[in-house]
C-alpha positions as CSV (number, residue, x, y, z in Angstrom):
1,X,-22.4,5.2,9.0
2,X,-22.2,3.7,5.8
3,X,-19.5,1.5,4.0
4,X,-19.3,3.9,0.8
5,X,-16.9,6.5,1.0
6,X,-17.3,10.2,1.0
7,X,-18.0,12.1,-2.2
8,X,-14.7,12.8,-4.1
9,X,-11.9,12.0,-1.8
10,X,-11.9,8.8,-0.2
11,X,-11.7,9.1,4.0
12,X,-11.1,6.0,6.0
13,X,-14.6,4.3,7.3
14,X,-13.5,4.7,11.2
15,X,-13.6,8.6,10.6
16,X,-17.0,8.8,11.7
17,X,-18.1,8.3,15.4
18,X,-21.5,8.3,15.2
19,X,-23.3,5.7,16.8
20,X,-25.8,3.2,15.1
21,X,-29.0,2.1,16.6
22,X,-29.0,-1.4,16.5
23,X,-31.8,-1.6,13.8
24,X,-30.3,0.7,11.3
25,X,-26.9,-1.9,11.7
26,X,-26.4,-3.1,8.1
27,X,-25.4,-6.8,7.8
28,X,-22.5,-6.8,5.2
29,X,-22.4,-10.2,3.5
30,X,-18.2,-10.7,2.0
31,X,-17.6,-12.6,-1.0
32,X,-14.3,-14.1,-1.4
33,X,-13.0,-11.8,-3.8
34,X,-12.9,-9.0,-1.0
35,X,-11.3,-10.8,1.7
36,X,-8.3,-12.0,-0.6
37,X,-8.0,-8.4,-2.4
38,X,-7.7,-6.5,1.2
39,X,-7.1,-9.1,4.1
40,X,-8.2,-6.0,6.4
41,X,-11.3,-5.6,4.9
42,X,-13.2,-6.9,8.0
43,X,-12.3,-4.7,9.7
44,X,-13.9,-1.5,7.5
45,X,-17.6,-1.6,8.4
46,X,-17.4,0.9,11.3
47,X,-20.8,0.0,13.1
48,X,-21.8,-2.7,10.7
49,X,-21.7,-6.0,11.1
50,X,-20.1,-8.5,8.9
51,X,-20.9,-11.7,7.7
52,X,-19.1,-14.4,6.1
53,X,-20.7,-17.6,3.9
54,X,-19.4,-21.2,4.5
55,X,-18.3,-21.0,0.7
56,X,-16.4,-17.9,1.2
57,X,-14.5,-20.1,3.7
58,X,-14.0,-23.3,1.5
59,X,-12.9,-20.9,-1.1
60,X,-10.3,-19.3,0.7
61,X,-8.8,-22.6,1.9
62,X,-8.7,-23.5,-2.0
63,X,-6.4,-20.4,-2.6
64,X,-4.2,-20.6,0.3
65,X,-1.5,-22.8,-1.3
66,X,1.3,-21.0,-3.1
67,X,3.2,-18.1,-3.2
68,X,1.4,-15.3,-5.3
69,X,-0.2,-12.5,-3.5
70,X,-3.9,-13.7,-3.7
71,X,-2.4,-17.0,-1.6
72,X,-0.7,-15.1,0.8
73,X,-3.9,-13.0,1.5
74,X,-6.0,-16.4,2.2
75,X,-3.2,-17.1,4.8
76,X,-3.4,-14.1,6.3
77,X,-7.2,-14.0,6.3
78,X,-7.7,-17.3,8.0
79,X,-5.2,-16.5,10.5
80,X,-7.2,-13.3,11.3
81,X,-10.1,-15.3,11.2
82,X,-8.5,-17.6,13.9
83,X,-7.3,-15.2,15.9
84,X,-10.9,-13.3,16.2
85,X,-12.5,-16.5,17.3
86,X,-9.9,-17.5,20.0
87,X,-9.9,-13.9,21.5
88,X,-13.7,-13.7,21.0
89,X,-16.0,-13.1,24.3
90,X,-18.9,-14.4,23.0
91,X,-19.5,-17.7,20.7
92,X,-19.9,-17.8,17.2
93,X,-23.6,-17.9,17.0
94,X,-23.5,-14.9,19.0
95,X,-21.7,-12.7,16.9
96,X,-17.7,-12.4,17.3
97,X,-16.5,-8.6,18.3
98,X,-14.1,-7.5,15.3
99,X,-12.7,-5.0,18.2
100,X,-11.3,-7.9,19.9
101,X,-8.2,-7.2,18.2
102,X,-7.9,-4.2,19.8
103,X,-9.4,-2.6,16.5
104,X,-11.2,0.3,17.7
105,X,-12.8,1.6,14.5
106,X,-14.7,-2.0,14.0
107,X,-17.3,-1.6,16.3
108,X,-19.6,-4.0,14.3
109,X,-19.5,-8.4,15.2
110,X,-18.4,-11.1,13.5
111,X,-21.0,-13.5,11.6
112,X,-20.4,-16.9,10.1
113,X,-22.4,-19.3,8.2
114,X,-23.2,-22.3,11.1
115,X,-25.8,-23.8,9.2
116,X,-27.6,-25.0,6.1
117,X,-29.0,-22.1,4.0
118,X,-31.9,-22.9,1.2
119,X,-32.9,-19.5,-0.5
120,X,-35.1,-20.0,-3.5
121,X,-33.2,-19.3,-6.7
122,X,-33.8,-19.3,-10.6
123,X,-33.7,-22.9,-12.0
124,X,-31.4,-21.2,-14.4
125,X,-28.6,-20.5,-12.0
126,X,-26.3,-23.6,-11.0
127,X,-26.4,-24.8,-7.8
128,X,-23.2,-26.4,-7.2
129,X,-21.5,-22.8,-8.2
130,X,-19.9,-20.8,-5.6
131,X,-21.2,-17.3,-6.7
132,X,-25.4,-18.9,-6.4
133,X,-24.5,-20.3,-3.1
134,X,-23.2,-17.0,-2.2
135,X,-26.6,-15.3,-3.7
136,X,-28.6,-17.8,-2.2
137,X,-27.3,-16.9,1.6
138,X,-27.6,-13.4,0.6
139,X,-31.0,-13.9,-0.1
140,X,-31.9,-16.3,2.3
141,X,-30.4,-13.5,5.0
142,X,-32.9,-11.1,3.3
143,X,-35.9,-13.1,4.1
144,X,-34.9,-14.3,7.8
145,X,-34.8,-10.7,9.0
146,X,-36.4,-8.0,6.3
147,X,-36.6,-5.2,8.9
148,X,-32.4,-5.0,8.8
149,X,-30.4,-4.1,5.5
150,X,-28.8,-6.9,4.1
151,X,-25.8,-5.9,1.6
152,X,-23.2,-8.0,-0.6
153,X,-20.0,-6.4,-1.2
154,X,-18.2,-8.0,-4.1
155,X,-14.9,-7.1,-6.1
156,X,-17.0,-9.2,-8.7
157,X,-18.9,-6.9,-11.7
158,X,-20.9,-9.9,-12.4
159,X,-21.5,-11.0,-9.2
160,X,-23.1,-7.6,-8.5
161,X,-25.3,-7.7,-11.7
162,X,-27.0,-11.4,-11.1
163,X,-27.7,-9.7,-7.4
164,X,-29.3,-6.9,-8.7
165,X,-30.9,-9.0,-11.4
166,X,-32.6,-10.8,-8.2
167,X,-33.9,-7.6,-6.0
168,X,-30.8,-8.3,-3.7
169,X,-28.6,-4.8,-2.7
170,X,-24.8,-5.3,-3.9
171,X,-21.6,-3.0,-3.5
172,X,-18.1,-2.8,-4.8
173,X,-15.5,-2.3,-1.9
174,X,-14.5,0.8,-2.0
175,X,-12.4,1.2,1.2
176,X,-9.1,0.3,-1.0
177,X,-9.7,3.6,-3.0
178,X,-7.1,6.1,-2.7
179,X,-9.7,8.9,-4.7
180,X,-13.3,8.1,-6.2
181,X,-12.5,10.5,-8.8
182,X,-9.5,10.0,-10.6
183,X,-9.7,13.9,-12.2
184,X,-8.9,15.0,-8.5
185,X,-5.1,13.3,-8.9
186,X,-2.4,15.4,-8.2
187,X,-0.6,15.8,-11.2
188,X,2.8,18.2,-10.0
189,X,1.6,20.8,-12.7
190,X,-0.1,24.1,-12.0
191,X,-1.0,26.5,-14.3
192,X,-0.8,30.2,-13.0
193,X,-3.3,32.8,-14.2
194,X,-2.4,35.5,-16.3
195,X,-2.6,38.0,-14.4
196,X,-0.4,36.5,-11.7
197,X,2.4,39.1,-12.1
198,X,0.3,41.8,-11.5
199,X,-1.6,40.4,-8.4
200,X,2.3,38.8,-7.5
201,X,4.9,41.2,-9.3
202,X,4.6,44.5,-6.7
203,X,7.1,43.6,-4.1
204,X,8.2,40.3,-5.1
205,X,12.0,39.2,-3.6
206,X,14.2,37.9,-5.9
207,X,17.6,36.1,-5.8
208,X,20.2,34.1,-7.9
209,X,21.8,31.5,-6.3
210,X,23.5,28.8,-7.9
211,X,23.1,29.3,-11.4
212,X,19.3,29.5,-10.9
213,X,16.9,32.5,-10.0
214,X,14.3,31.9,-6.9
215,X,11.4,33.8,-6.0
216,X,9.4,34.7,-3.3
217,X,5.8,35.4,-3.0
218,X,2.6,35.5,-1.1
219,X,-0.7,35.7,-1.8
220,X,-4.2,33.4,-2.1
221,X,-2.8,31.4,-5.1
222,X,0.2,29.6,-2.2
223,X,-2.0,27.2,-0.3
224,X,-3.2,25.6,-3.4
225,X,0.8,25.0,-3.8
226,X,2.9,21.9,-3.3
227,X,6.3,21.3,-2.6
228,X,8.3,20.5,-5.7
229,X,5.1,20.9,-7.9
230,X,5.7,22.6,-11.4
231,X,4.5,26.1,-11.8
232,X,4.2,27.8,-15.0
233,X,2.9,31.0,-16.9
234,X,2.8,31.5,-20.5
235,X,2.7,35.2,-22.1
236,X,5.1,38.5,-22.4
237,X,6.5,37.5,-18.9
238,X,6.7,33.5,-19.1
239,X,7.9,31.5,-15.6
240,X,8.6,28.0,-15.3
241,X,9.0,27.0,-12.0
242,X,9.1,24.9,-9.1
243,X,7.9,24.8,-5.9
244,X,11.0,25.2,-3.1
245,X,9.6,26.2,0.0
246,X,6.4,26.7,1.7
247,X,5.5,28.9,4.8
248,X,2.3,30.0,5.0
249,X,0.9,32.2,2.5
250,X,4.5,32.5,1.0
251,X,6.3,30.4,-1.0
252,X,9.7,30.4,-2.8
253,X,9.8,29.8,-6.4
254,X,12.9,28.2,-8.5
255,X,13.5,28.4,-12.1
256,X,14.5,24.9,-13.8
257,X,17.6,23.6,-15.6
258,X,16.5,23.8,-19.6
259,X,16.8,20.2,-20.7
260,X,15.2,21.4,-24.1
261,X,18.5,22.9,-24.7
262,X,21.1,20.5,-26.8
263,X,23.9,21.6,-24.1
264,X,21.8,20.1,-21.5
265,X,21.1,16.5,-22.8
266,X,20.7,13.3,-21.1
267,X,22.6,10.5,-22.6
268,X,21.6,12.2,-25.7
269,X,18.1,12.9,-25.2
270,X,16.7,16.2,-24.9
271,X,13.1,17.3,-23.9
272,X,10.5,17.7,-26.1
273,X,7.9,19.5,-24.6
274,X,7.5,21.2,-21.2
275,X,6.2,18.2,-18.7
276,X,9.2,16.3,-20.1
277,X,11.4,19.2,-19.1
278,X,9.7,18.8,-15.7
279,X,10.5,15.0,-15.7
280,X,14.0,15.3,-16.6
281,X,14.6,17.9,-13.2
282,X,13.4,15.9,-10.8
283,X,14.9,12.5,-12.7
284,X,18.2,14.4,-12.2
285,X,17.8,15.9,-8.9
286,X,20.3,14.8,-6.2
287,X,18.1,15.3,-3.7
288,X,15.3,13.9,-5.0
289,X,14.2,10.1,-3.8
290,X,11.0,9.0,-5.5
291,X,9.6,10.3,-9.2
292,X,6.7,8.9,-10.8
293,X,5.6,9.7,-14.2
294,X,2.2,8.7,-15.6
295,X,1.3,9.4,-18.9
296,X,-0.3,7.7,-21.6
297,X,2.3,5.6,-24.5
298,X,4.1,7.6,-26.0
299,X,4.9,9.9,-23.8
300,X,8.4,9.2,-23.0
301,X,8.2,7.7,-19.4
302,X,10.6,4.6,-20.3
303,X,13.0,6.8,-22.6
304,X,13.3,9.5,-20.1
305,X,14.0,7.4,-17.0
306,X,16.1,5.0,-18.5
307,X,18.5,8.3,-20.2
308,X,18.8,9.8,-16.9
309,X,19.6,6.6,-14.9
310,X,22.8,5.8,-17.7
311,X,23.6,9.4,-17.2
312,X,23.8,9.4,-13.3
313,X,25.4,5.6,-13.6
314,X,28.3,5.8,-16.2
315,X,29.0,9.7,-16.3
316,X,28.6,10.7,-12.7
317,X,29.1,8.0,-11.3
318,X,25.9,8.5,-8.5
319,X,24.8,4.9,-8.4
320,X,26.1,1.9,-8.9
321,X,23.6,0.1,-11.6
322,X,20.4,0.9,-12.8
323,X,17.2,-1.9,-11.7
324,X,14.4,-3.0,-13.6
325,X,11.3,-4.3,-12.8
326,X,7.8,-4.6,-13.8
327,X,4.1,-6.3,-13.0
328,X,3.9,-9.4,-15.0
329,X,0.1,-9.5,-15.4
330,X,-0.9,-11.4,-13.5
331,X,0.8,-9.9,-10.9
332,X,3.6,-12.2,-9.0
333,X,2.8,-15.5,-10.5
334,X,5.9,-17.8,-10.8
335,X,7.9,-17.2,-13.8
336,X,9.4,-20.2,-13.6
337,X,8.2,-22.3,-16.7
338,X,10.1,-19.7,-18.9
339,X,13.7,-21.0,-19.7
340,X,17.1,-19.3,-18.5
341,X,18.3,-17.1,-16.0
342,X,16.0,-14.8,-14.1
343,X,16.5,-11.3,-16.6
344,X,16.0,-14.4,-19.3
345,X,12.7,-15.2,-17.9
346,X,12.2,-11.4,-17.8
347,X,12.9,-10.8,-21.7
348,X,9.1,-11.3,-22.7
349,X,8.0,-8.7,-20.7
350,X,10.9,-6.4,-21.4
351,X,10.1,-5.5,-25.0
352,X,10.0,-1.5,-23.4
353,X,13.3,-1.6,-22.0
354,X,14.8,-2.9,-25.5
355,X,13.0,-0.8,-27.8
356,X,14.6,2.1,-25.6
357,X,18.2,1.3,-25.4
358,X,18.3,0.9,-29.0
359,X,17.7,4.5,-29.5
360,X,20.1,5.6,-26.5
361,X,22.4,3.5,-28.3
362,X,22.4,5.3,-31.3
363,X,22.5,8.5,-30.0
364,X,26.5,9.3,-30.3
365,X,26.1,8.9,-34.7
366,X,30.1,9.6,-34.6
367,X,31.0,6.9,-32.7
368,X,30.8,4.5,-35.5
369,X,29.7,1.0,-35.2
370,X,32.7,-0.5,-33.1
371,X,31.7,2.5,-30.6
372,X,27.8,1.9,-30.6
373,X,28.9,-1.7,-30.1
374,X,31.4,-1.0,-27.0
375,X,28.9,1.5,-25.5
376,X,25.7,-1.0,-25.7
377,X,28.1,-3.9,-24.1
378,X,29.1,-0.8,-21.2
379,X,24.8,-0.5,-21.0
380,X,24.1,-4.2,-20.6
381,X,26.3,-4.4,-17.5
382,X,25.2,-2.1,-15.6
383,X,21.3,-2.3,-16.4
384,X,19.9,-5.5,-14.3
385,X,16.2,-6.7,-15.0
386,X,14.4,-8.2,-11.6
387,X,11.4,-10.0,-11.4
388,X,8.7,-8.4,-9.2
389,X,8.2,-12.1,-7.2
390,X,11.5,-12.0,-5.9
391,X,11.6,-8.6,-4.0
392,X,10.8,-10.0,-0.5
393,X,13.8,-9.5,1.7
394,X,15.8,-7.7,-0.5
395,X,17.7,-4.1,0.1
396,X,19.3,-2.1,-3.0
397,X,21.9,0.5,-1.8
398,X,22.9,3.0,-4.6
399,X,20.6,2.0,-7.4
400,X,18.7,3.3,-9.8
401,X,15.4,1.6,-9.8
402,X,12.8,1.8,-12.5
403,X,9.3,0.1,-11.4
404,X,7.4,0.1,-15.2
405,X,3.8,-0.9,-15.6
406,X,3.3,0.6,-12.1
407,X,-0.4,0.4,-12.5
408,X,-0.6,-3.0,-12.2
409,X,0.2,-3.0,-8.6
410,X,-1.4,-3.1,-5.7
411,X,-0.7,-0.2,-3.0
412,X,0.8,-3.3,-0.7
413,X,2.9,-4.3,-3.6
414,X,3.7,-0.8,-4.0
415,X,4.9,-0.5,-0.2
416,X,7.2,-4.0,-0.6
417,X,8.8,-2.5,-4.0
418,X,9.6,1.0,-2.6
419,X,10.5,-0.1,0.8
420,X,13.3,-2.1,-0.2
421,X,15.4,1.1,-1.1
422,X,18.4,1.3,1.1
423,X,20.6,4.5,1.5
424,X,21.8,6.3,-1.9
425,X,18.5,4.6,-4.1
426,X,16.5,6.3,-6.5
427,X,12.5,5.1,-7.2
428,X,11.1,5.9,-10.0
429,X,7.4,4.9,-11.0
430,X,6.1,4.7,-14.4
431,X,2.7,3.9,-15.4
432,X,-1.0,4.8,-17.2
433,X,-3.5,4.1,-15.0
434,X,-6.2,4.1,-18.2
435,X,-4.3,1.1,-18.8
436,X,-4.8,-1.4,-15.7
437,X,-4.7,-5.2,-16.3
438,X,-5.2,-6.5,-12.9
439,X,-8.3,-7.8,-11.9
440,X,-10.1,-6.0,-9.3
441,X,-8.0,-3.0,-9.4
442,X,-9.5,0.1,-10.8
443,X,-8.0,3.7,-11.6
444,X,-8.8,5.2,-8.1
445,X,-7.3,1.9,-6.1
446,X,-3.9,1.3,-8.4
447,X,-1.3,1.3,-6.3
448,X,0.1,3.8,-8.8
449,X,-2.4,6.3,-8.0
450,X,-1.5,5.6,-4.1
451,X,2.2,6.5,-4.2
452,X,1.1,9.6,-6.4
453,X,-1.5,10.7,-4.0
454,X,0.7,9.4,-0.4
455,X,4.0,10.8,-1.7
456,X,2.7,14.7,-3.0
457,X,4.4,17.2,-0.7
458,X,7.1,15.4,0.3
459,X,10.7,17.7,0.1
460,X,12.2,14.3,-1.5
461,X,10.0,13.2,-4.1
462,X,8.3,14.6,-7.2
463,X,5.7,14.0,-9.7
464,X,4.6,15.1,-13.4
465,X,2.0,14.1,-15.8
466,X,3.2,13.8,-18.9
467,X,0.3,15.0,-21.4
468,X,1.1,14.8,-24.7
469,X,2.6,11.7,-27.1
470,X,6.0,12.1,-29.0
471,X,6.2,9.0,-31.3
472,X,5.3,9.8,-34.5
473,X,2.2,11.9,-36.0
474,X,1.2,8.1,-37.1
475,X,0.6,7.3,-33.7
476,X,-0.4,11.3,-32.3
477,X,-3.3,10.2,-35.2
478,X,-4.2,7.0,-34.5
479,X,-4.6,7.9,-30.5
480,X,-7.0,10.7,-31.7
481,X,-8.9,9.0,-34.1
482,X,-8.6,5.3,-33.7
């Protein structure tokens, strides 16, 4: 059993049962960054055993004061910590059991730093630095027993190269990510082949219902399917689609409402291309819970979210206000040396939201200016802006919620944010995950990528790639060739 995951899609590390001779046991060595990016980490070694230096300690009580996320995961790794060695059997020299918990799937023990470590260094490193002292009990580790694999797992790029750069083995933690491979993320679209309607057409059911046409059909091409994913087939017979129902090797098929057509706009906004059309259905679905939409700038996430949420909050009336939020980078610091109210403190990080009303706003040209001014007063009132580090504790019943920047989060950030809808809300995720600014997240463990990959399949929620930019052909330019 090893601590990497499995090629291409990530599995949990417990998955495997096979036991470890207690020479092949690796001896995983955690560097501060791990414990306060996953407080659970110590628990995902399997058979392994884990081992924690006196200055990961000493830096963890350094971060435990305050109220960001990083602090609250130092509080509730040294309570962990605590707990282990209370309920432990054995002493600490000994080795603590990590299944003392009643953690099943850590079968490895519990190691900490009990004494002075000297490991030979390079003059050139610093002593007194956390990361060397780190090194040097790696190292020294190495040397004390150099029949037994001794690892460093590190968040920390650096970190990783200085312990290469000195013969010592080093890994990123890779238990927090959702897929290795970020080409392998569902992205609510599939193309159909050409020939479907000849493998497909013979004996296909077909019925109108509601203004819309469904389809049922069998054959190899359902299990690949999703529910509420986006089908489509270009040629003589074109089908745009979505995924209703799935039994089996049959699934029913139902044709879309065409938000490319003027009589179908959204506060004005029509779609421009076919994964906006797909964004604008499941914006607009009733029944739908939870969209996210990731797509590079440009693509019309904001302006598309923000036109169906007025739409559904002024015209029909199905929630009460639309919500704003988004990851101020970095992610749930205070906000508090900014002046004003709370959406004043937002502003700064709102320039999105703006930028995007104004062109809603000028949607209705025959309104004239005292309209356009009436209508963006009606707007203001009913959009709120929310900062992201006061979401603890609360419930919204009836809103429209719009989490931008989505990347930026962490799955468990995710999970507070989405959990906090109440009955009658709407969640919708917007993000690029090319575009993280979070240290120690990555593409494959964004907590963006998580609610994509957790949420596909569900009858209440829907997802859609949006691939292709629709700002200007300055900017369609400048993303090709800058």
């Amino acid at each position: 059993m090893r601590q990497t995951p499995e090629p291409r899609r990530v599995a949990p590390v417990a998955a495997a049962r096979t036991p470890v001779a207690e020479g092949e046991r690796k001896l995983f060595v955690l560097d501060t960054n791990v414990l306060m990016h996953d407080p659970s980490s110590l628990f995902r070694f399997a058979e392994h055993d884990v081992f924690v230096p006196m200055m990961t300690l000493e830096e963890l009580d350094n971060h435990k004061r305050g109220m960001s996320e990083v602090s609250r995961n130092a509080r509730q790794v040294s309570r962990t910590l605590d707990e282990l060695i209370a309920q432990g059997e054995s002493t600490i020299d000994e080795g603590i059991a990590l299944a003392s918990l009643g953690n099943r799937d850590a079968a490895g023990r519990l190691f900490f730093q009990t004494r002075m470590i000297e490991a030979e260094l390079p003059g050139s490193l610093p002593v007194g630095k956390a990361d060397n002292q780190i090194l040097g009990v790696v190292k020294a580790l190495q040397k004390e027993s150099p029949a037994r694999q001794v690892v460093l797992v590190s968040k920390d790029i650096n970190m990783r190269i200085k312990a290469r750069a000195l013969g010592l083995p080093a890994e990123d933690y890779r238990n927090d990510q959702v897929l290795e491979d970020t080409d392998l993320l569902y992205s609510g679209l599939l193309a159909l082949p050409p020939d479907f309607w000849d493998r497909h057409g013979k004996g296909v059911e077909s019925w109108q219902q509601a203004g819309s046409t469904f389809y049922r059909i069998s054959g190899p091409l359902v299990p690949s399917m999703m529910i509420n994913q986006f089908v489509y087939l270009d040629g003589e017979m074109p089908l745009v689609a979505q995924v209703k129902e799935l039994n089996g090797r049959t699934a029913v098929l139902q044709t879309l409402r065409d938000f490319a057509h003027h009589k179908n706009a959204v506060w004005g906004i029509v779609a421009r291309n076919r994964e906006q059309n797909f964004a604008l259905n499941l914006l607009m679905h009733p029944d739908i819970d939870f969209v996210s939409l990731l797509g590079q700038a440009g693509t019309g996430k904001t302006l598309l979210a923000l036109a169906a949420g007025l739409s559904q909050v002024i015209e029909a009336k199905r929630f009460t206000e639309i919500i704003m939020t988004r990851a101020t980078v970095p992610v749930g610091d205070d906000i508090g040396y900014l002046p004003g109210t709370e959406e004043e403190k937002m502003q700064p990080w709102m320039g999105a939201l703006e930028d995007n009303l104004e062109v809603l706003n000028q949607g209705d040209r025959a309104a004239g200016e005292w309209g356009r001014s009436a209508t963006s007063d009606l707007i203001r009132t009913r959009v709120k802006v929310k900062a992201l580090s006061f979401m603890r504790g609360r419930t919204f019943i009836n809103k429209f919620l719009i989490i931008d920047e989505a990347q930026n989060l962490t799955p468990k950030q995710m999970k507070t944010l989405i959990t906090r809808a109440g009955p009658g809300t709407k969640v919708v995720c917007l993000g690029n995950i090319a575009q993280i600014d979070t240290p120690y997240l990555t593409e494959g463990s964004s907590g963006l990528t998580y609610v994509v990959d957790r949420f596909k399949g569900w009858a209440h929620s829907g997802h859609v790639t949006l691939q292709r930019g629709e700002r200007s052909r300055l900017a369609d330019f400048a993303g090709e060739a800058l």
